[in-house]
N, CA, C and O atoms as a GROMACS GRO file, in nm:
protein
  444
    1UNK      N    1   2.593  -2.813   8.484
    1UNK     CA    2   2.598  -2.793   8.340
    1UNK      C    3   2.499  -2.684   8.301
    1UNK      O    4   2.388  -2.692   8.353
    2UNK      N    5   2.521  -2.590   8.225
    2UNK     CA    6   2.493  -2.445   8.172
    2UNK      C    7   2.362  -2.517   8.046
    2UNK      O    8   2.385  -2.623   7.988
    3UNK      N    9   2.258  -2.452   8.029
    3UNK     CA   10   2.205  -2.500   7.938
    3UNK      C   11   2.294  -2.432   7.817
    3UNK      O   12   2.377  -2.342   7.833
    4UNK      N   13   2.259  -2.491   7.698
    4UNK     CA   14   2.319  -2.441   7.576
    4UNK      C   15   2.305  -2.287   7.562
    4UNK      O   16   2.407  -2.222   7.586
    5UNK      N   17   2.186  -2.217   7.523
    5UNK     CA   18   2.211  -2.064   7.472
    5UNK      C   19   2.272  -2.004   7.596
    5UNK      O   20   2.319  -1.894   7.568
    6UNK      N   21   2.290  -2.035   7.722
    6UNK     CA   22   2.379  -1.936   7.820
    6UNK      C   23   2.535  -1.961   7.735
    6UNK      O   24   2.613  -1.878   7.689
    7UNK      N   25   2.543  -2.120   7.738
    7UNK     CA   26   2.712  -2.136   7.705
    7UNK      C   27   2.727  -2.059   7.616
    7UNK      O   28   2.839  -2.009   7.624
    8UNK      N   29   2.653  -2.013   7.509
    8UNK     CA   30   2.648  -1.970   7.359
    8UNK      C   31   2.705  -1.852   7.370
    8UNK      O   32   2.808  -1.815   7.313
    9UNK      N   33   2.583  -1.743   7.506
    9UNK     CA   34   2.638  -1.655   7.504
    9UNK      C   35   2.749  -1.556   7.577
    9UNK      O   36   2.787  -1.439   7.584
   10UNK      N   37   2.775  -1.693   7.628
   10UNK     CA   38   2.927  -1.681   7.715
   10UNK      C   39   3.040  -1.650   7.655
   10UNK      O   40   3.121  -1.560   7.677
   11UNK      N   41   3.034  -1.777   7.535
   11UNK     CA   42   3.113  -1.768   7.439
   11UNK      C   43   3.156  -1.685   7.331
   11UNK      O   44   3.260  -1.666   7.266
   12UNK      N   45   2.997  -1.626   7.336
   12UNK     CA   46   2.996  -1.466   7.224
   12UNK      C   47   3.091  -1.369   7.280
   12UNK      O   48   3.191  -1.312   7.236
   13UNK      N   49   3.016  -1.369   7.411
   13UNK     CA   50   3.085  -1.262   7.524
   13UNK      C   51   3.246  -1.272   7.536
   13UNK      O   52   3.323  -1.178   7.516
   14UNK      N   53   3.275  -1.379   7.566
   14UNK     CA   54   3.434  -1.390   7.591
   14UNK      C   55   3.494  -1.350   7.427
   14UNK      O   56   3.584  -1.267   7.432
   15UNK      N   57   3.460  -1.392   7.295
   15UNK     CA   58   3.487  -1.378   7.156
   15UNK      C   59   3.495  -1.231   7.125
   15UNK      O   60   3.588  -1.189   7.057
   16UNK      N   61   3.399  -1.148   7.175
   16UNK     CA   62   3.399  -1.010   7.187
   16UNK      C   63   3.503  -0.931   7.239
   16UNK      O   64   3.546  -0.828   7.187
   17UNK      N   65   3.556  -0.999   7.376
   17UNK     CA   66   3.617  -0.905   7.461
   17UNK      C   67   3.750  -0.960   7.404
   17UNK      O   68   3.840  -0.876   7.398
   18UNK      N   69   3.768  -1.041   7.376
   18UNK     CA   70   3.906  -1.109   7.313
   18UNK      C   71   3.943  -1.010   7.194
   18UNK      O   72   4.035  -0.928   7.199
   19UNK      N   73   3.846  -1.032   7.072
   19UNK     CA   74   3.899  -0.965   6.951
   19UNK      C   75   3.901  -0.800   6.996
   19UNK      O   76   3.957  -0.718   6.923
   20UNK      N   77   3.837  -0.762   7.116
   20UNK     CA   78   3.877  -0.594   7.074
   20UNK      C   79   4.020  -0.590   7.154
   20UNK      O   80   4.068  -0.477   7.147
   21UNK      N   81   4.096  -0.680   7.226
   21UNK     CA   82   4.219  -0.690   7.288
   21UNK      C   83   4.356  -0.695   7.140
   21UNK      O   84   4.470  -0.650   7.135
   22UNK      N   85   4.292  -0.752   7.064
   22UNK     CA   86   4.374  -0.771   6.954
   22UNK      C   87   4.433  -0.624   6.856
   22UNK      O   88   4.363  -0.531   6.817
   23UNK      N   89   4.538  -0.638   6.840
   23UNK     CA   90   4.573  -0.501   6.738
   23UNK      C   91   4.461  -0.500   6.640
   23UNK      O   92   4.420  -0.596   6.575
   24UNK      N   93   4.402  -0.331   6.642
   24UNK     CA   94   4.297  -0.363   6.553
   24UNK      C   95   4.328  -0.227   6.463
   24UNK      O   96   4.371  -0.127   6.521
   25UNK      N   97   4.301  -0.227   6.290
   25UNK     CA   98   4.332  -0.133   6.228
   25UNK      C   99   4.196  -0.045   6.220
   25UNK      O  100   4.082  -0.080   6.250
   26UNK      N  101   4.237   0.072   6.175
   26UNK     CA  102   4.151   0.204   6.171
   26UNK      C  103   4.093   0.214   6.032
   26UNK      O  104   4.145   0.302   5.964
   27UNK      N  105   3.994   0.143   5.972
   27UNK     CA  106   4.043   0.196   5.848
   27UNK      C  107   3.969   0.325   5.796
   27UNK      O  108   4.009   0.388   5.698
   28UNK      N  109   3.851   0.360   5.874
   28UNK     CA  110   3.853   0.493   5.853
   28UNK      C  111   3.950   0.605   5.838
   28UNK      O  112   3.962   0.685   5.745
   29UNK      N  113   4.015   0.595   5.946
   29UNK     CA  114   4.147   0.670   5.915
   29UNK      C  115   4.272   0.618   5.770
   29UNK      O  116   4.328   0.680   5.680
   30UNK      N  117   4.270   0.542   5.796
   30UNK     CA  118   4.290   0.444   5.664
   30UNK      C  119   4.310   0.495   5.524
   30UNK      O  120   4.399   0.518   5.441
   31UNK      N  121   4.157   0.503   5.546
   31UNK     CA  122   4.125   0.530   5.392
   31UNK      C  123   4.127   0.742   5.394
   31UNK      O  124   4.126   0.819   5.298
   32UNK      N  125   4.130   0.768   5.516
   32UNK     CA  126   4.132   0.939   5.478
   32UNK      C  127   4.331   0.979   5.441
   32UNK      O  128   4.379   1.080   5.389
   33UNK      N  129   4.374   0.903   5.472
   33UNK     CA  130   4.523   0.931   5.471
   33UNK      C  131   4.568   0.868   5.338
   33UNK      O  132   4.672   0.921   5.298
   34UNK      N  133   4.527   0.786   5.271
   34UNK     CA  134   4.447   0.734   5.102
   34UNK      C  135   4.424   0.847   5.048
   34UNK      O  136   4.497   0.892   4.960
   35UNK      N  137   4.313   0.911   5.098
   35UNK     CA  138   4.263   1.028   5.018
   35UNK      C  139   4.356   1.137   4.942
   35UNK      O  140   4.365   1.174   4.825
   36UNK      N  141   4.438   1.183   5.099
   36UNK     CA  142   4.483   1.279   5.089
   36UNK      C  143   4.699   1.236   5.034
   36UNK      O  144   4.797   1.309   5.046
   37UNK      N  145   4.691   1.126   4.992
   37UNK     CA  146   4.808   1.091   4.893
   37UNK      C  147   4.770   1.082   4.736
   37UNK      O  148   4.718   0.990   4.673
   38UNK      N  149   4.818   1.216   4.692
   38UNK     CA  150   4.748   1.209   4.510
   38UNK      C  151   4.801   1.137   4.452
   38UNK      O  152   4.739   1.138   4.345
   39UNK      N  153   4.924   1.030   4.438
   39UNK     CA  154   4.976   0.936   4.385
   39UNK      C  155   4.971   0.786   4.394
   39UNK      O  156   5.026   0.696   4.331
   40UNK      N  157   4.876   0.788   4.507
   40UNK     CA  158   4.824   0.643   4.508
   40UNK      C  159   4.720   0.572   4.443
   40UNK      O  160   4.618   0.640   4.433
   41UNK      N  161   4.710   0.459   4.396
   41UNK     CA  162   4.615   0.392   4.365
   41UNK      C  163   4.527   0.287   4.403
   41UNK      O  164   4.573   0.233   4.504
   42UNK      N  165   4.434   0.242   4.371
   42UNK     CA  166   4.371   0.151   4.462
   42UNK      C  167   4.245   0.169   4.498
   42UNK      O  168   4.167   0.083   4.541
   43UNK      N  169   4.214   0.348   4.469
   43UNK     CA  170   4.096   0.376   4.503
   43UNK      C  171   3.956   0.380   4.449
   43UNK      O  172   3.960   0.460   4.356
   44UNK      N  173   3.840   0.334   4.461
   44UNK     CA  174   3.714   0.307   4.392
   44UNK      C  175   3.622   0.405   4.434
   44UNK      O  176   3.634   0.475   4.534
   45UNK      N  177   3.540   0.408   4.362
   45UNK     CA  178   3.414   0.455   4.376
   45UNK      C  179   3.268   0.401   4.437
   45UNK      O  180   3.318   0.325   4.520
   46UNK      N  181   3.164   0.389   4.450
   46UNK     CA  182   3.085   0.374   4.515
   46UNK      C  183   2.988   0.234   4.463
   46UNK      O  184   2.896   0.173   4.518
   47UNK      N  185   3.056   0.219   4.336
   47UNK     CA  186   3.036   0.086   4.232
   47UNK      C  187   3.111   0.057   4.222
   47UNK      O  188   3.095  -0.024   4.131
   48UNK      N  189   3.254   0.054   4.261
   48UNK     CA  190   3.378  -0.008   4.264
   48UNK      C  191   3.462  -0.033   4.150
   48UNK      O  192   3.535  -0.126   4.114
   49UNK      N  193   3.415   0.126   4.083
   49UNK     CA  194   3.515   0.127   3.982
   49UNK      C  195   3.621   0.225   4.006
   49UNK      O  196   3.607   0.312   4.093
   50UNK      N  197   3.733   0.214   3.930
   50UNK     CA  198   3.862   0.241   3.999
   50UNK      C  199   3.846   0.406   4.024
   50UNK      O  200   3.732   0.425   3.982
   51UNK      N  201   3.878   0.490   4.054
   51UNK     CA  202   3.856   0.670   4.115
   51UNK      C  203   3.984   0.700   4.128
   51UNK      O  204   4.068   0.611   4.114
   52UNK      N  205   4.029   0.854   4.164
   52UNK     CA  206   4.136   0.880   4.184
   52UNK      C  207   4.080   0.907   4.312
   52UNK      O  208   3.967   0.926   4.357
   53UNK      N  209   4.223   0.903   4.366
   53UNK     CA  210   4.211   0.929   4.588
   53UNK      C  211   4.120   1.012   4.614
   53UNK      O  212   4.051   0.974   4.708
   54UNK      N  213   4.090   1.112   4.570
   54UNK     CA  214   3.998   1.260   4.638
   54UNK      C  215   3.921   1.225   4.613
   54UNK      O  216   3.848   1.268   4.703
   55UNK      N  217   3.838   1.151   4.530
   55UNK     CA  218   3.705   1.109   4.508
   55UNK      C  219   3.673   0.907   4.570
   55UNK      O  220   3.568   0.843   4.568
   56UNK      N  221   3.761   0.879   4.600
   56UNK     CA  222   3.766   0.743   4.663
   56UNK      C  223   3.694   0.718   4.786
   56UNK      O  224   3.736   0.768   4.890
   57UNK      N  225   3.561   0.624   4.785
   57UNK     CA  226   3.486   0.592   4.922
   57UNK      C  227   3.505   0.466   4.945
   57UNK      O  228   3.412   0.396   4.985
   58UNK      N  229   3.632   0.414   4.922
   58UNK     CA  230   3.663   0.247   4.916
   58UNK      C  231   3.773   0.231   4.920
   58UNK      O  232   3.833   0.337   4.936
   59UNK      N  233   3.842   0.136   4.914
   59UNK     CA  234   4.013   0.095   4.842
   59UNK      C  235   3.919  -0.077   4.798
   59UNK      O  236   3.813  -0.128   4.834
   60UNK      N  237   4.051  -0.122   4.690
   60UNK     CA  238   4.052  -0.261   4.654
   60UNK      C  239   4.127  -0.303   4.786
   60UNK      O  240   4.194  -0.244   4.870
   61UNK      N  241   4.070  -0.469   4.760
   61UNK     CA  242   4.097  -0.521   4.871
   61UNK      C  243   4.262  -0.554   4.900
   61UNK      O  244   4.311  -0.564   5.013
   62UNK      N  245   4.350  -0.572   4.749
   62UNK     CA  246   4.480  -0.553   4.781
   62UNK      C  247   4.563  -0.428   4.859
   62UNK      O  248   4.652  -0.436   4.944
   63UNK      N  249   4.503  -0.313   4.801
   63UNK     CA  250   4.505  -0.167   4.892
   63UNK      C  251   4.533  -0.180   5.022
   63UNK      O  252   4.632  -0.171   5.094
   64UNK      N  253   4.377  -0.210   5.037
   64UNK     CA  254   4.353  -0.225   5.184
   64UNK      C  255   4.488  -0.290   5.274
   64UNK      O  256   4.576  -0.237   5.342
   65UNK      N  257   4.454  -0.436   5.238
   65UNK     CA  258   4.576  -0.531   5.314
   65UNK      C  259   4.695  -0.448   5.344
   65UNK      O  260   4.732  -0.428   5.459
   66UNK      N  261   4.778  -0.379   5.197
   66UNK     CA  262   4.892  -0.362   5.208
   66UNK      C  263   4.919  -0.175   5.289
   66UNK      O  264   5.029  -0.140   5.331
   67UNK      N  265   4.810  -0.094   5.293
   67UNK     CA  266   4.814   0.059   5.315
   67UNK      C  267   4.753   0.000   5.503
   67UNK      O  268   4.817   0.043   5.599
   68UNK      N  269   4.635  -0.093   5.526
   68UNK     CA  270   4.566  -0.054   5.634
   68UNK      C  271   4.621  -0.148   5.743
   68UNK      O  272   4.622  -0.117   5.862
   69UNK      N  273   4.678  -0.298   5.682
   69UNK     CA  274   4.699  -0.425   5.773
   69UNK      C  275   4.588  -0.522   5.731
   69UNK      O  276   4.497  -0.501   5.651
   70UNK      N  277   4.621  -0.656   5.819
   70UNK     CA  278   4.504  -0.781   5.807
   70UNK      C  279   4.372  -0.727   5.919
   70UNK      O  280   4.250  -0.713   5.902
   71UNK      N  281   4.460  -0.706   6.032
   71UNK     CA  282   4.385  -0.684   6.115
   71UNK      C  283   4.249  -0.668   6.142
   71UNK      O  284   4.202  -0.617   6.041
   72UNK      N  285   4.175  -0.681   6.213
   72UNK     CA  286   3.996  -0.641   6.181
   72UNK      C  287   4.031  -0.552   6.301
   72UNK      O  288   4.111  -0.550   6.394
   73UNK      N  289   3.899  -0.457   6.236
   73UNK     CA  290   3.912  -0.326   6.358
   73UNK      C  291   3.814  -0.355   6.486
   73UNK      O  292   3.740  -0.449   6.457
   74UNK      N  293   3.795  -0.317   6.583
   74UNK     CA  294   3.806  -0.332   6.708
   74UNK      C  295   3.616  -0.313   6.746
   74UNK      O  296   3.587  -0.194   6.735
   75UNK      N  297   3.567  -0.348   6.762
   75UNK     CA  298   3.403  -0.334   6.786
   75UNK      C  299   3.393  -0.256   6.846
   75UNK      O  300   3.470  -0.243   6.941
   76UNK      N  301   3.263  -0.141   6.816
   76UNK     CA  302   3.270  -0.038   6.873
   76UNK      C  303   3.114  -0.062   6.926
   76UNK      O  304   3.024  -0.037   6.845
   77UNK      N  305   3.083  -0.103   7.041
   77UNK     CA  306   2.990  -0.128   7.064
   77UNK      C  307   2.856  -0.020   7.113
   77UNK      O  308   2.738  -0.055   7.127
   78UNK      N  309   2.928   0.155   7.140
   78UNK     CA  310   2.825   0.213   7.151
   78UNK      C  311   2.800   0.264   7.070
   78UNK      O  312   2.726   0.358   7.099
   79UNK      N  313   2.831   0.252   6.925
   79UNK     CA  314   2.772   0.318   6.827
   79UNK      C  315   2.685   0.203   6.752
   79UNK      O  316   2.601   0.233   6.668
   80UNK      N  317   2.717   0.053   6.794
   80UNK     CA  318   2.632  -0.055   6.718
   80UNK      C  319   2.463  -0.088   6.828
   80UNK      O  320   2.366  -0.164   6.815
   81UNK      N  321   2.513   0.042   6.959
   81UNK     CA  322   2.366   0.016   7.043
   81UNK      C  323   2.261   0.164   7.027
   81UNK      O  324   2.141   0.192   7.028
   82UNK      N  325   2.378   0.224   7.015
   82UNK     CA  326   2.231   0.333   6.864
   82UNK      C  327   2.230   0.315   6.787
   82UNK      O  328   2.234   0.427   6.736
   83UNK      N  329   2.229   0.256   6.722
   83UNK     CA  330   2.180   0.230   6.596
   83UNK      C  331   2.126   0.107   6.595
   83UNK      O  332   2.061   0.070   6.497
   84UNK      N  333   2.145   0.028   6.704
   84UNK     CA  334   2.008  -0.126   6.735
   84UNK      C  335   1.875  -0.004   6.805
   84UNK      O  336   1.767   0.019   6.753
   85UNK      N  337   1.914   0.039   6.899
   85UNK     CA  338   1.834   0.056   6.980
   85UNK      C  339   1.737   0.184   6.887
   85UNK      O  340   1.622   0.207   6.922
   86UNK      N  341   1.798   0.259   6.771
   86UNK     CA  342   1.706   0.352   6.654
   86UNK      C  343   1.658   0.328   6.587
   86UNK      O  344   1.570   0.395   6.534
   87UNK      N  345   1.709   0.165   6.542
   87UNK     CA  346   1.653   0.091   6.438
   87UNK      C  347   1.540  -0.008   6.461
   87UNK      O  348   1.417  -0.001   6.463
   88UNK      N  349   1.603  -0.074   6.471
   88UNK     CA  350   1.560  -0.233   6.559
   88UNK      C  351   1.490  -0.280   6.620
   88UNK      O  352   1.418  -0.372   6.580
   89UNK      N  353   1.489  -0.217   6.782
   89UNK     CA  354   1.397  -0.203   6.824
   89UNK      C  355   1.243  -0.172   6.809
   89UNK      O  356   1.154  -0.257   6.814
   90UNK      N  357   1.227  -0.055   6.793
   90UNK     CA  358   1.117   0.012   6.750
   90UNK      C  359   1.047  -0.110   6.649
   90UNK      O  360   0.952  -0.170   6.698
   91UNK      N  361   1.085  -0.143   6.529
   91UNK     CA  362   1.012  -0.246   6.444
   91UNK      C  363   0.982  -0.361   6.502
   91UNK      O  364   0.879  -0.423   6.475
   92UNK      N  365   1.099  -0.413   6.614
   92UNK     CA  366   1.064  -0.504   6.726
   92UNK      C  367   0.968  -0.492   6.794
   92UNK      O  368   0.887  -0.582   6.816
   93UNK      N  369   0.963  -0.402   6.829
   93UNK     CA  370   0.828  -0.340   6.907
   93UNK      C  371   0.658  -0.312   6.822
   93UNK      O  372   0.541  -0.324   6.860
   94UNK      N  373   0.713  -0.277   6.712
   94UNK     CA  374   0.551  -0.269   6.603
   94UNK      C  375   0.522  -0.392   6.591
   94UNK      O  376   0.408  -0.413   6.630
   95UNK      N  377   0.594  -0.517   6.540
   95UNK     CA  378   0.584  -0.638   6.494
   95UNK      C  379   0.556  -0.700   6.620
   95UNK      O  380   0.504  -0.811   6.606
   96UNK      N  381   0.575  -0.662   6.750
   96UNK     CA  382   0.477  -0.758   6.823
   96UNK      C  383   0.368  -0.715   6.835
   96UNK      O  384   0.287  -0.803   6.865
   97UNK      N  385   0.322  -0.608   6.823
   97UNK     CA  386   0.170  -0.540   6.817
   97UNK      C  387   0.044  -0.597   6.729
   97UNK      O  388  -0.077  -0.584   6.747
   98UNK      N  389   0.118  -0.664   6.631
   98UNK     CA  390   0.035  -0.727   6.519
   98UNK      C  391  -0.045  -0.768   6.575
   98UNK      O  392  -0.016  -0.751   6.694
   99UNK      N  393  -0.177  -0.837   6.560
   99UNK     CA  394  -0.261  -0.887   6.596
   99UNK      C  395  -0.233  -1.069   6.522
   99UNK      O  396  -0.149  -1.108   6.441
  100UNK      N  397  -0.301  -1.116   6.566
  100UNK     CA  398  -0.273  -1.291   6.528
  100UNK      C  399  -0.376  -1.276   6.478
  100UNK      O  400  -0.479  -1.220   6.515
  101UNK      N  401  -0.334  -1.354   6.346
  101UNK     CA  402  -0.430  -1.359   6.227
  101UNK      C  403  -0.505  -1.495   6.257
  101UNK      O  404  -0.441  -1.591   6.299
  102UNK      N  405  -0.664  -1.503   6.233
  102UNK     CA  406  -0.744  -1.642   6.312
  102UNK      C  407  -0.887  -1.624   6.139
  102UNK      O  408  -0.996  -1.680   6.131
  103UNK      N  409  -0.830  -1.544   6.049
  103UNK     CA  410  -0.903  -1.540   5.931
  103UNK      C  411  -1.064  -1.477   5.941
  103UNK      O  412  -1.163  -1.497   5.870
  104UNK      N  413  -1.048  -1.410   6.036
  104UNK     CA  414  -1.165  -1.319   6.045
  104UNK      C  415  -1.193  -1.192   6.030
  104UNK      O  416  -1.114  -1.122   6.094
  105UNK      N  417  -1.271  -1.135   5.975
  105UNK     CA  418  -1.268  -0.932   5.962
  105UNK      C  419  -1.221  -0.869   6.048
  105UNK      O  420  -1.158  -0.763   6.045
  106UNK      N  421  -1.262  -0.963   6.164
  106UNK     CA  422  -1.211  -0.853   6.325
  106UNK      C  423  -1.048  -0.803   6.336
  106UNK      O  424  -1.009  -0.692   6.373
  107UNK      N  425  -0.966  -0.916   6.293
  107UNK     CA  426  -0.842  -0.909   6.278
  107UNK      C  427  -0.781  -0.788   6.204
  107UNK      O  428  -0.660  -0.767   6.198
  108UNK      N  429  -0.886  -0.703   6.143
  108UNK     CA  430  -0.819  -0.629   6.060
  108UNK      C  431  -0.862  -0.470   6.070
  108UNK      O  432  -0.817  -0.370   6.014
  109UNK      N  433  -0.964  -0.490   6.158
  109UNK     CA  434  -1.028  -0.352   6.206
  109UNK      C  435  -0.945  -0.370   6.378
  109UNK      O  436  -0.936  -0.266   6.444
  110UNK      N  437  -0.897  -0.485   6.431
  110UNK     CA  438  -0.854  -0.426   6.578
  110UNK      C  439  -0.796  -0.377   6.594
  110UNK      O  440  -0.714  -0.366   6.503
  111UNK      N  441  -0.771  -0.301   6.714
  111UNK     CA  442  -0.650  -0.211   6.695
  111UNK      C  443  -0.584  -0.175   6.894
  111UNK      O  444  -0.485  -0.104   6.915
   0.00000   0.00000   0.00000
């Protein structure tokens, strides 16, 4: 028997590789083929008020469904490991540096 967080992340793992097997929609592309139809509607602005296509950084969510599919799009996992590994990390890395606070001056001059 597997302790629990291995099963966990077995399960992540297999959940991962599953949903990017699934038809997955583009909606970047999506929404640029949106853009470039001047008779459509649906399209918002950046506060999600309604826009015409050329100025649209959104669709409503009925839009969406009916122009892009249900589908969820497909995980793109080397662009979600730069941007952990540019972000994330690094603050991961300052925040263990902290010193442990024990309510003394020293704590705040160490370094």
């Amino acid at each position: 028997m597997r302790p629990a967080p291995t099963r966990i992340l077995l399960l992540l793992f297999l959940l991962l590789s599953l949903s990017s097997l699934a038809a997955a929609g583009n909606f970047t592309r999506c929404l640029e083929e949106f853009r470039k139809d001047p008779d459509a509607i649906g399209g918002v602005d950046s506060r999600g008020h309604p826009t015409s296509p050329a100025k649209a950084v959104g669709l409503t969510y009925t839009t969406c469904t009916a122009r892009c599919g249900r589908n969820p799009e497909s995980f793109n996992w080397g662009e979600f490991a730069q941007l952990f590994s540019t972000w994330l990390l690094p603050w991961l890395a300052l925040t263990t540096q902290l010193p442990f606070c024990s309510k003394r001056y020293d704590d705040l001059i160490s370094g």
